[in-house]
TORKOL-4160 file (C-alpha; in steps of 0.2 Angstrom, whole numbers, padded with zeros to 4 digits, m for minus):
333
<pt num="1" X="0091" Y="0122" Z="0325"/>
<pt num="2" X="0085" Y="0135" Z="0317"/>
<pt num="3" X="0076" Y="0138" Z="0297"/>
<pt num="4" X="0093" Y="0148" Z="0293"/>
<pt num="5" X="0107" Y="0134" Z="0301"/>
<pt num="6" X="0097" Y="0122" Z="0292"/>
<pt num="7" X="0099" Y="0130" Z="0274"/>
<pt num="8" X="0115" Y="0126" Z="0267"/>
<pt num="9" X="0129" Y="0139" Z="0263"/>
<pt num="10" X="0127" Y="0147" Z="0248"/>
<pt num="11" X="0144" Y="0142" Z="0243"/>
<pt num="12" X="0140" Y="0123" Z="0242"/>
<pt num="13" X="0125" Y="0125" Z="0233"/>
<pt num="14" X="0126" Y="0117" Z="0214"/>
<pt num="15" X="0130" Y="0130" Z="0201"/>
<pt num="16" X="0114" Y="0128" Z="0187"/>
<pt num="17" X="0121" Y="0118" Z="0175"/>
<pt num="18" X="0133" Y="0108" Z="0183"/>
<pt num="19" X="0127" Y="0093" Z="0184"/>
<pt num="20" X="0124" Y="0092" Z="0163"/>
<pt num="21" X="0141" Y="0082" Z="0161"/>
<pt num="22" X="0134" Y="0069" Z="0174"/>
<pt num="23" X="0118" Y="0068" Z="0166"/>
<pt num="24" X="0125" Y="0068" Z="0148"/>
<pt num="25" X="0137" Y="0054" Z="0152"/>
<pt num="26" X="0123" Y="0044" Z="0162"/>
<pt num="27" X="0113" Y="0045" Z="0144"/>
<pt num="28" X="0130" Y="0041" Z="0134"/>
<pt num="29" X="0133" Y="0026" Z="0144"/>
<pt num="30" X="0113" Y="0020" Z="0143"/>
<pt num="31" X="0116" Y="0023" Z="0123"/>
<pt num="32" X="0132" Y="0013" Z="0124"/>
<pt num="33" X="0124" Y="m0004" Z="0135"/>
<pt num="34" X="0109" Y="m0003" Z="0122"/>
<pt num="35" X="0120" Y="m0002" Z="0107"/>
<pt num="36" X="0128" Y="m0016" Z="0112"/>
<pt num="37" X="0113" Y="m0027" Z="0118"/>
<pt num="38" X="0105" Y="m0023" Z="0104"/>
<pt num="39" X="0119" Y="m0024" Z="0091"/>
<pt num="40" X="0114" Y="m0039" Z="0080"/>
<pt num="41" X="0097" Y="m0031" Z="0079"/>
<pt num="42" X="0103" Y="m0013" Z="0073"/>
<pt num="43" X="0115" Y="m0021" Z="0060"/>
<pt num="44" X="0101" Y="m0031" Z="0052"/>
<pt num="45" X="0091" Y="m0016" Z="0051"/>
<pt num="46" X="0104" Y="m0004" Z="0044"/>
<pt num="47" X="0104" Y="m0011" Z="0026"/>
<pt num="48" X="0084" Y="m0011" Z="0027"/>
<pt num="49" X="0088" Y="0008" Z="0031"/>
<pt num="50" X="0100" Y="0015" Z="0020"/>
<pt num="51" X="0091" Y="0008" Z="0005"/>
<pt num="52" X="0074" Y="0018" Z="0014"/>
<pt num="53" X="0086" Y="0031" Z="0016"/>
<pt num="54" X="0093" Y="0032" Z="m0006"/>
<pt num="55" X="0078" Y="0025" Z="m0013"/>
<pt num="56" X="0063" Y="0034" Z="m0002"/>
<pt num="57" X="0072" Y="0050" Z="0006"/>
<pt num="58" X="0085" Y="0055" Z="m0006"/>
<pt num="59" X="0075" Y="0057" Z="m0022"/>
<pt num="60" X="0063" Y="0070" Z="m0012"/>
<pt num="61" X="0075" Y="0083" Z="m0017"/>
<pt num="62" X="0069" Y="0079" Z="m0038"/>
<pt num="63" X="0053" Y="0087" Z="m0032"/>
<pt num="64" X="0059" Y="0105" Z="m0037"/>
<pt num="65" X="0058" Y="0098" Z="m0051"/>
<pt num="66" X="0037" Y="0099" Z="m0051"/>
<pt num="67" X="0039" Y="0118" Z="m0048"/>
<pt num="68" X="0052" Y="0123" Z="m0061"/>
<pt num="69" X="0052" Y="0122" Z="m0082"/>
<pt num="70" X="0065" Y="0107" Z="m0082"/>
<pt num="71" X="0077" Y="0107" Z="m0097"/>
<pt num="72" X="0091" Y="0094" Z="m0096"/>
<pt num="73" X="0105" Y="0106" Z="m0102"/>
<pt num="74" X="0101" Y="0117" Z="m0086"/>
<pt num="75" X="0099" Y="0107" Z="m0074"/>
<pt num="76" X="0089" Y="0104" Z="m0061"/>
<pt num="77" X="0093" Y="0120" Z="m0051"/>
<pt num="78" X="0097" Y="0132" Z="m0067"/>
<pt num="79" X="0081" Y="0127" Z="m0074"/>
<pt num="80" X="0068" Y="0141" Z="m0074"/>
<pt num="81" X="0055" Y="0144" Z="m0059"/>
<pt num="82" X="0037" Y="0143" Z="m0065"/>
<pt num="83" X="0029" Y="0139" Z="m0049"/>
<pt num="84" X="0011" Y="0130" Z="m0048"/>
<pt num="85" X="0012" Y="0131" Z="m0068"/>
<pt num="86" X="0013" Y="0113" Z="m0073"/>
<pt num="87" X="0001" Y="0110" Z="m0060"/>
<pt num="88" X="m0011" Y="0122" Z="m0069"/>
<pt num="89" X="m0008" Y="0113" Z="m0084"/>
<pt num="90" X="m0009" Y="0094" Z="m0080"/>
<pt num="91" X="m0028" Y="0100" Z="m0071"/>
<pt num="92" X="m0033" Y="0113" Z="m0085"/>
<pt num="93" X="m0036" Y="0098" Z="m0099"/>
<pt num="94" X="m0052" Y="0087" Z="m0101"/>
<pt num="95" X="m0046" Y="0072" Z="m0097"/>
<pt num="96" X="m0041" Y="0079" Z="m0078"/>
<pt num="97" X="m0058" Y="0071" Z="m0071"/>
<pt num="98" X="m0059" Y="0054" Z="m0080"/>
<pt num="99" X="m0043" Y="0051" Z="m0074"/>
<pt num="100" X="m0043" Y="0056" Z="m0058"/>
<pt num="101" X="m0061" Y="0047" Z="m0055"/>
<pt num="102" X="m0056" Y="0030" Z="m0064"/>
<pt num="103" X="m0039" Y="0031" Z="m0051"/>
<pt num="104" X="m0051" Y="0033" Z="m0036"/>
<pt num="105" X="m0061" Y="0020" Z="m0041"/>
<pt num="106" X="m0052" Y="0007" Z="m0046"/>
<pt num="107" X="m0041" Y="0007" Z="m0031"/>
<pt num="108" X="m0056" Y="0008" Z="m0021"/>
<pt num="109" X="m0062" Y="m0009" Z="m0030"/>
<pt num="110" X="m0046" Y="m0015" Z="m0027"/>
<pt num="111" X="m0046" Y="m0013" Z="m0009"/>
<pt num="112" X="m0063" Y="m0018" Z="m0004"/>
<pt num="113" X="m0061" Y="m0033" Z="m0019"/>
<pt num="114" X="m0046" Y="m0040" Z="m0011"/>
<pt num="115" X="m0048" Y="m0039" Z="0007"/>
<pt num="116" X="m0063" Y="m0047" Z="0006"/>
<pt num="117" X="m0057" Y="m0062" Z="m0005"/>
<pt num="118" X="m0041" Y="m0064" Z="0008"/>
<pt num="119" X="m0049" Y="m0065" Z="0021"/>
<pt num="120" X="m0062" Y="m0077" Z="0015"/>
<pt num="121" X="m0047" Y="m0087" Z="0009"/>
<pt num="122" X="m0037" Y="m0084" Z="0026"/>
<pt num="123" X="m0054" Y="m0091" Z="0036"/>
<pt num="124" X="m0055" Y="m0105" Z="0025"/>
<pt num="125" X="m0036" Y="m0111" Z="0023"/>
<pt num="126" X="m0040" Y="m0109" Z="0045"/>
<pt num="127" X="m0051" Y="m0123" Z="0044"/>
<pt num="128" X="m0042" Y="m0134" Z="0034"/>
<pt num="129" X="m0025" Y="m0132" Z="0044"/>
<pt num="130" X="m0028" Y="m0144" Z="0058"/>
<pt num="131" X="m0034" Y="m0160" Z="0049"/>
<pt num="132" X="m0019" Y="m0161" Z="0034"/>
<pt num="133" X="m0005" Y="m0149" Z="0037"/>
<pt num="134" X="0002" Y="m0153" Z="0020"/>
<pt num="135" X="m0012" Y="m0151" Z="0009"/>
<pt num="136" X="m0014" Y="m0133" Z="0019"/>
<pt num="137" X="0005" Y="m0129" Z="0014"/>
<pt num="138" X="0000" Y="m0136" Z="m0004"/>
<pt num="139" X="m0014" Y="m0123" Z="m0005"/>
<pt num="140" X="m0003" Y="m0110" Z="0002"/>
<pt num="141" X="0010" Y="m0111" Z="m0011"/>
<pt num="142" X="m0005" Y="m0114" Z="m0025"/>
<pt num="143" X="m0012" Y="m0096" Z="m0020"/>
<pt num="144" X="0003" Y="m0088" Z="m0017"/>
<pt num="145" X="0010" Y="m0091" Z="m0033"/>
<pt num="146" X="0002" Y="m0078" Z="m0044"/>
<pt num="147" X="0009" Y="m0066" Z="m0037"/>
<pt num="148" X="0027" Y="m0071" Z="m0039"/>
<pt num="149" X="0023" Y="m0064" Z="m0059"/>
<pt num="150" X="0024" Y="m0050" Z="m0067"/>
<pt num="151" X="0011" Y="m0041" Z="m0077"/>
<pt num="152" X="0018" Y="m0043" Z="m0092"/>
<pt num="153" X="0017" Y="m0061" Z="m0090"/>
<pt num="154" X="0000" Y="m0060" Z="m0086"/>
<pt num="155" X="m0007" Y="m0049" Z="m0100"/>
<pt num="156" X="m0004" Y="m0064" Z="m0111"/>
<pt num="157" X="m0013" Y="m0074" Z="m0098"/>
<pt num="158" X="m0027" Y="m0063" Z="m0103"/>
<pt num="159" X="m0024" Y="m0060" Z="m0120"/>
<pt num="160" X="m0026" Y="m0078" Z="m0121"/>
<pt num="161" X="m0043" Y="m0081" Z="m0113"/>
<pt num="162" X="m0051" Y="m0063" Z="m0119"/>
<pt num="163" X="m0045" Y="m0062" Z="m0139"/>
<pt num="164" X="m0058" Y="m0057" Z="m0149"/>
<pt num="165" X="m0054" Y="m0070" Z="m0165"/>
<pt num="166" X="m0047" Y="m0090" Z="m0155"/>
<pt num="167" X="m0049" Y="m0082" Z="m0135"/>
<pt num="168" X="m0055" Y="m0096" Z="m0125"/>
<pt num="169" X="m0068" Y="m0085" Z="m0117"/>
<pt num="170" X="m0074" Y="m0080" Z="m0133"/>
<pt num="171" X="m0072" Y="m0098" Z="m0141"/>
<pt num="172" X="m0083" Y="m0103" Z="m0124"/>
<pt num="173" X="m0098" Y="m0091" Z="m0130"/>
<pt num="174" X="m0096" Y="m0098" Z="m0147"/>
<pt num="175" X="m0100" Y="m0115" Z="m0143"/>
<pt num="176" X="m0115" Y="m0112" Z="m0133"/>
<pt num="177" X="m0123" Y="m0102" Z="m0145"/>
<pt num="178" X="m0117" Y="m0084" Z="m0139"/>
<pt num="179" X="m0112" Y="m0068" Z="m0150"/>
<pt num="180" X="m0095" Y="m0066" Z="m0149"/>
<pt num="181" X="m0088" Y="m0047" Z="m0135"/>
<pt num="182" X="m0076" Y="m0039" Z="m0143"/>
<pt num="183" X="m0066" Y="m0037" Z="m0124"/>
<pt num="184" X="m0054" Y="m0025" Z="m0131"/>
<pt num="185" X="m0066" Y="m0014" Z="m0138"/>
<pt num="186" X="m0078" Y="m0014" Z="m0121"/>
<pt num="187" X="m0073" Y="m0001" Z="m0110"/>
<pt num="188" X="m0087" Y="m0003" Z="m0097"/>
<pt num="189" X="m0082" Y="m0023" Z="m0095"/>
<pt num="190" X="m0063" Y="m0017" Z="m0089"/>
<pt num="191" X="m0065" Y="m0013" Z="m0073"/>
<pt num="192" X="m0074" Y="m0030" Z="m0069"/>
<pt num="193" X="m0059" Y="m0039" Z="m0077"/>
<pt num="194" X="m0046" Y="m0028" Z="m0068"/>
<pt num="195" X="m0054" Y="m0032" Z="m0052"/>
<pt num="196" X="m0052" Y="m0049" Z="m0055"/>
<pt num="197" X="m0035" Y="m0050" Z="m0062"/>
<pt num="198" X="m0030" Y="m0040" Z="m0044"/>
<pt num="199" X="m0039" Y="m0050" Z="m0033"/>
<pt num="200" X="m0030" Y="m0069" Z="m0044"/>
<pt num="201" X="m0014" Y="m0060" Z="m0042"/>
<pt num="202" X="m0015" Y="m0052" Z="m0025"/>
<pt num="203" X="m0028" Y="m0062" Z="m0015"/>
<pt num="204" X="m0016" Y="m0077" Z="m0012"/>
<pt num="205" X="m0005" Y="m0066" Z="m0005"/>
<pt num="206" X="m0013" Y="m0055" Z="0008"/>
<pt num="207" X="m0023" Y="m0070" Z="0011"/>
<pt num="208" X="m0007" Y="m0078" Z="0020"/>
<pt num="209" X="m0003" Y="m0062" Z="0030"/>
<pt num="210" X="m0022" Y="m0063" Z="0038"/>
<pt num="211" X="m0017" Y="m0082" Z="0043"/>
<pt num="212" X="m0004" Y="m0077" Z="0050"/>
<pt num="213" X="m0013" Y="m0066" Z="0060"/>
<pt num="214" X="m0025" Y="m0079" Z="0065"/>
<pt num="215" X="m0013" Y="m0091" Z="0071"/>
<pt num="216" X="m0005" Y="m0079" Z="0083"/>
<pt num="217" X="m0022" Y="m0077" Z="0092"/>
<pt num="218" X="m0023" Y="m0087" Z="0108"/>
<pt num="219" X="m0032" Y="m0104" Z="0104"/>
<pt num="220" X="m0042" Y="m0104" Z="0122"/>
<pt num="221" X="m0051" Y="m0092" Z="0113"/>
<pt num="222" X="m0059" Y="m0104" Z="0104"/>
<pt num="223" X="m0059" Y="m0118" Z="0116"/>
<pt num="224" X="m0071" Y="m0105" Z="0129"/>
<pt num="225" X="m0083" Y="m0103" Z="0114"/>
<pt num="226" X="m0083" Y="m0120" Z="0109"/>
<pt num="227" X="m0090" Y="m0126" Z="0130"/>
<pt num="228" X="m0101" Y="m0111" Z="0127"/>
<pt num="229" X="m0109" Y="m0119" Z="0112"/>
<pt num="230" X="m0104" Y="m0105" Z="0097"/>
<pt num="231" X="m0104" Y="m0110" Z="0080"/>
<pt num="232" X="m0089" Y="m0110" Z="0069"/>
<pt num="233" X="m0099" Y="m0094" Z="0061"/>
<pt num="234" X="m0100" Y="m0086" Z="0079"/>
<pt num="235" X="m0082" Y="m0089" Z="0084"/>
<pt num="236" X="m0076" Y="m0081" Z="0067"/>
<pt num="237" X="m0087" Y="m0065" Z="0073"/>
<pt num="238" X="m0085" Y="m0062" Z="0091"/>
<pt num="239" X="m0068" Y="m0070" Z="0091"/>
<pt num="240" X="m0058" Y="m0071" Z="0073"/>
<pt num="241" X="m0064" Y="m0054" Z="0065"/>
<pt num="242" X="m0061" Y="m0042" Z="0082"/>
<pt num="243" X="m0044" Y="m0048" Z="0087"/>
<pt num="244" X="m0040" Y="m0047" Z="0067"/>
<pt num="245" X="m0046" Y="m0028" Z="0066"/>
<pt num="246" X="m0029" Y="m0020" Z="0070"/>
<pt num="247" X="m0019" Y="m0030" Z="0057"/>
<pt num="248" X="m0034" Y="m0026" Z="0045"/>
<pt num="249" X="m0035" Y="m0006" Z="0048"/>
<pt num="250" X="m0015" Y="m0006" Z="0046"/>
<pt num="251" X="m0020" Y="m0015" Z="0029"/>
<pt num="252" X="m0031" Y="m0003" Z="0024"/>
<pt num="253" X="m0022" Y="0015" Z="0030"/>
<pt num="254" X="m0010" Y="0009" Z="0021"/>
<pt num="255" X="m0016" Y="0005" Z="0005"/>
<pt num="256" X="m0028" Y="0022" Z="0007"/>
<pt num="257" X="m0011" Y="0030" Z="0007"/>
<pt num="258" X="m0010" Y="0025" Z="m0010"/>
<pt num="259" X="m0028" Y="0028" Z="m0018"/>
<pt num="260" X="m0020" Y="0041" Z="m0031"/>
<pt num="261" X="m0006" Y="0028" Z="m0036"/>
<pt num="262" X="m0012" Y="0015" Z="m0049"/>
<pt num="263" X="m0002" Y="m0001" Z="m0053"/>
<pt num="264" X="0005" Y="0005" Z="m0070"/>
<pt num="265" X="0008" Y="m0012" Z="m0076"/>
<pt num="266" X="m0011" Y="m0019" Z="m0073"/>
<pt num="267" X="m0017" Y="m0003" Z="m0081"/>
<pt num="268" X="m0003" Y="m0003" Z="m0096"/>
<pt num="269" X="0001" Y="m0021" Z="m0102"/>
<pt num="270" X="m0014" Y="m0031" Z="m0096"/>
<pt num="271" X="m0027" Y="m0019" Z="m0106"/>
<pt num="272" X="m0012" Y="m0016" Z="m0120"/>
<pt num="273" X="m0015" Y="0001" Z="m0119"/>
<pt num="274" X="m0029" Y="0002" Z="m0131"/>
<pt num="275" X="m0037" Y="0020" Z="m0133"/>
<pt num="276" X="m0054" Y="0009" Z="m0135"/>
<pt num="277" X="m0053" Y="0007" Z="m0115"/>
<pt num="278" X="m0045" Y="0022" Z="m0110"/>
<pt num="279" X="m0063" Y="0029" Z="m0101"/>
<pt num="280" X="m0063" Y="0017" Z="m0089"/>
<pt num="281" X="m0045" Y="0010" Z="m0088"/>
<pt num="282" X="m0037" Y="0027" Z="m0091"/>
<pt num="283" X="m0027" Y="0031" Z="m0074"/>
<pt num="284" X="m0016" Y="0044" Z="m0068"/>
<pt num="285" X="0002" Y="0036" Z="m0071"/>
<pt num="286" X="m0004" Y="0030" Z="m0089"/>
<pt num="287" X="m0010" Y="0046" Z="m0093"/>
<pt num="288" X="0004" Y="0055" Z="m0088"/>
<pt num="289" X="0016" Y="0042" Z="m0096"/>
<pt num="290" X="0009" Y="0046" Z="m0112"/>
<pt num="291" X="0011" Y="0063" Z="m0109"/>
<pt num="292" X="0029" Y="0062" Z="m0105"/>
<pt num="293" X="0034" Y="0052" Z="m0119"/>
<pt num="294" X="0023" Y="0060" Z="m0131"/>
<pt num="295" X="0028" Y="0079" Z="m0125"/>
<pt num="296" X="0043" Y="0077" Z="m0115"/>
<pt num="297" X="0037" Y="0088" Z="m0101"/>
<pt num="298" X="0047" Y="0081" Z="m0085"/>
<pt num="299" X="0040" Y="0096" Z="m0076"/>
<pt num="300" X="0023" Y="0090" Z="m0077"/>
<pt num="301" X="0026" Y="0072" Z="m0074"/>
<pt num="302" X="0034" Y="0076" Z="m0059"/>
<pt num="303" X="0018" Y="0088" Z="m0054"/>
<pt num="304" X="0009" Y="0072" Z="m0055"/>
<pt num="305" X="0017" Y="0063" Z="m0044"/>
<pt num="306" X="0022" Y="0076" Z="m0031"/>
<pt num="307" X="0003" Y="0078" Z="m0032"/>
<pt num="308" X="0001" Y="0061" Z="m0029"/>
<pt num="309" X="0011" Y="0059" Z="m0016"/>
<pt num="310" X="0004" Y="0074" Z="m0006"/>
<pt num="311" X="m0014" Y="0070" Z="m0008"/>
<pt num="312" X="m0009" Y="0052" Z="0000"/>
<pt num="313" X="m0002" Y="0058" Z="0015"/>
<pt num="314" X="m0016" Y="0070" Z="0020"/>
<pt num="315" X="m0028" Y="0054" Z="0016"/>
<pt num="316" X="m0018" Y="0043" Z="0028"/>
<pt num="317" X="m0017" Y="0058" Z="0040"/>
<pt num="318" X="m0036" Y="0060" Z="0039"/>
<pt num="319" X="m0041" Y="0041" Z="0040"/>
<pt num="320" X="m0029" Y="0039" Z="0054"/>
<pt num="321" X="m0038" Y="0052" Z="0064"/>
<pt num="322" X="m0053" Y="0045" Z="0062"/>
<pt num="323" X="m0049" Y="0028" Z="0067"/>
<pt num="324" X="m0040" Y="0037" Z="0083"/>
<pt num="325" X="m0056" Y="0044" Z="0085"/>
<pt num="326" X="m0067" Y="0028" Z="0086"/>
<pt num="327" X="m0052" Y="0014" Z="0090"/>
<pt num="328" X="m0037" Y="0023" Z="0097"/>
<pt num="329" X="m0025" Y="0007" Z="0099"/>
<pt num="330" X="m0027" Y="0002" Z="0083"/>
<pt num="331" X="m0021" Y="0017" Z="0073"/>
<pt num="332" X="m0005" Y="0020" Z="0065"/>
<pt num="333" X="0002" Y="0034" Z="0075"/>
C-alpha cells in the first residue's frame, strides 16, 4: 500500500471546527453531572456569595467618588471631576505623617501582640485538653468571650479601671503610696493600653482557630517523638510550629492586607476621643471621621479609603510574593 492510498480522501477529512458542538456538549454535560453532585454545596455557598457580591463588589462603583467634587444634589456622576485633588489635599496637611505612622504602627503592634498571645494560649489550652475535656471547653468559652463585645461596652470597661478621680488603677496607685497618672492625659502610655485591650478582646479568639489547627495535625507525630525522647518544648518546635506555619502566614497576609485600616471603635470609644491622645492614638479612619463631620467633604473621605484599600492590596501582593519566594505552598495565590 502505498503513502497516497493510505491518506484519506480529502472529502472525509473533518472540517476545522466541527467538532466544537461535540466538545461544547461534552463540557455542558460535565457542568450539568457536577452541578448536580455538587448541588447542596453550591446552594449553601450562594447566600455567602451574593452578600460578597452587594456588600464587597457593588459599592466599588462609589470609588468615583474619590476623584470627583461630590455634591449631593449632583449626583455621583454629575458631580464635578477634580482628579487626584482631594488626594492632594488629605496628604498636603500636617497631620498626614502622624496619622499615617500611628496606623502602621499600631496594627503592626496588634499583629505581632496577638499572634503571639494566641498562640501561647493555643499551646497551652493543647496541653490541658487531654486530662479534663471540660475544664478545656470551660476555658475555651472563658477566652472566647471578650470578643463577643463591642467597643462601646468596653470603653467603660476602661473608663472604669483607668479614671483619673475613683479608677481602680489609679485608686491602686493611691493605696501603695503612688502619684496618681492622669491616663487620659498621657498620650505615650495609649499604645501600651490599646495593645492590651486588642490582645483581651482578640487573643481568645484567634487563640481557638490555632487549636483548631493543632488538633487536625496527625497525633503519631507526637507519639514518634515521644520513643525519640523530645521534650514537650521540642515537640512544640520541630513538630507543632512547622505544620502550624501555613495557617499562621494566611493569618498574617491577611491581616497585612489591612495595616492602613484601623478598628475605628478601639481608637474612637475606648480612648473617648480626647485631643490629649490624639499623637499617638490619632489614626486614619478617626482622622478622616473628624474631617467628614466637621467639613463635610465626601470627596476626601472617600480618597482615604480608596487609598487605603489600594495600598492594602499591593501589601498583600508584595508579602505574598515573598512568601512564594522562600515557601511556595504556603502562600495565598
Amino acid at each position: 500500500m502505498t503513502a497516497d492510498s493510505a491518506r484519506p480522501h480529502p472529502a472525509a477529512r473533518v472540517p476545522r471546527g466541527a467538532d466544537l458542538p461535540a466538545r461544547r456538549g461534552g463540557q455542558g454535560r460535565r457542568l450539568t453531572t457536577r452541578v448536580g453532585r455538587d448541588g447542596a454545596l453550591l446552594l449553601m455557598m450562594a447566600p455567602g456569595l451574593l452578600v460578597l457580591f452587594v456588600f464587597a463588589y457593588l459599592p466599588m462603583f462609589g470609588i468615583i467618588i474619590a476623584f470627583k467634587d461630590y455634591r449631593a444634589y449632583q449626583g455621583v456622576l454629575g458631580s464635578r471631576w477634580v482628579g487626584l485633588k482631594n488626594f492632594y489635599y488629605l496628604f498636603q496637611t500636617d497631620d498626614a505623617r502622624r496619622i499615617v505612622v500611628n496606623t502602621l504602627t499600631m496594627n503592626a503592634l496588634f499583629i505581632v501582640s496577638v499572634l503571639v498571645v494566641a498562640l501561647g494560649i493555643a499551646l497551652l489550652l493543647k496541653e490541658v485538653q487531654g486530662s479534663n475535656r471540660w475544664l478545656t471547653r470551660f476555658y475555651q468559652s472563658t477566652l472566647f468571650f471578650p470578643y463577643l463585645f463591642s467597643y462601646v461596652i468596653i470603653n467603660y470597661f476602661v473608663f472604669a479601671l483607668l479614671n483619673t478621680s475613683n479608677g481602680l488603677v489609679n485608686h491602686t496607685l493611691h493605696s501603695i503610696g503612688i502619684q496618681a497618672v492622669h491616663w487620659y492625659e498621657s498620650p505615650q502610655d495609649w499604645p501600651v493600653i490599646l495593645t492590651v485591650v486588642t490582645v483581651w478582646k482578640n487573643g481568645g479568639f484567634w487563640s481557638i482557630v490555632y487549636l483548631a489547627g493543632m488538633i487536625a495535625i496527625n497525633p503519631e507525630y507526637y507519639e514518634a517523638a515521644s520513643l525519640d525522647g523530645a521534650t514537650a518544648w521540642q515537640k512544640i518546635w520541630h513538630i507543632t510550629l512547622p505544620l502550624l506555619r501555613p495557617l499562621i502566614i494566611i493569618n498574617v497576609l491577611l491581616s497585612i492586607g489591612r495595616i492602613f485600616y484601623a478598628d475605628f471603635g478601639l481608637f474612637y470609644q475606648v480612648t473617648r476621643n480626647a485631643p490629649e491622645l490624639y499623637p499617638t492614638t490619632d489614626v486614619i479612619d478617626t482622622y478622616v471621621y473628624r474631617t467628614l463631620t466637621t467639613i463635610g467633604d465626601v470627596g476626601m473621605a472617600s480618597a482615604a479609603g480608596t487609598f487605603q484599600a489600594v495600598v492594602g492590596f499591593f501589601l498583600v501582593l508584595f508579602s505574598n510574593w515573598l512568601v512564594r519566594r522562600t515557601e511556595p505552598q504556603s502562600a495565598i495565590f
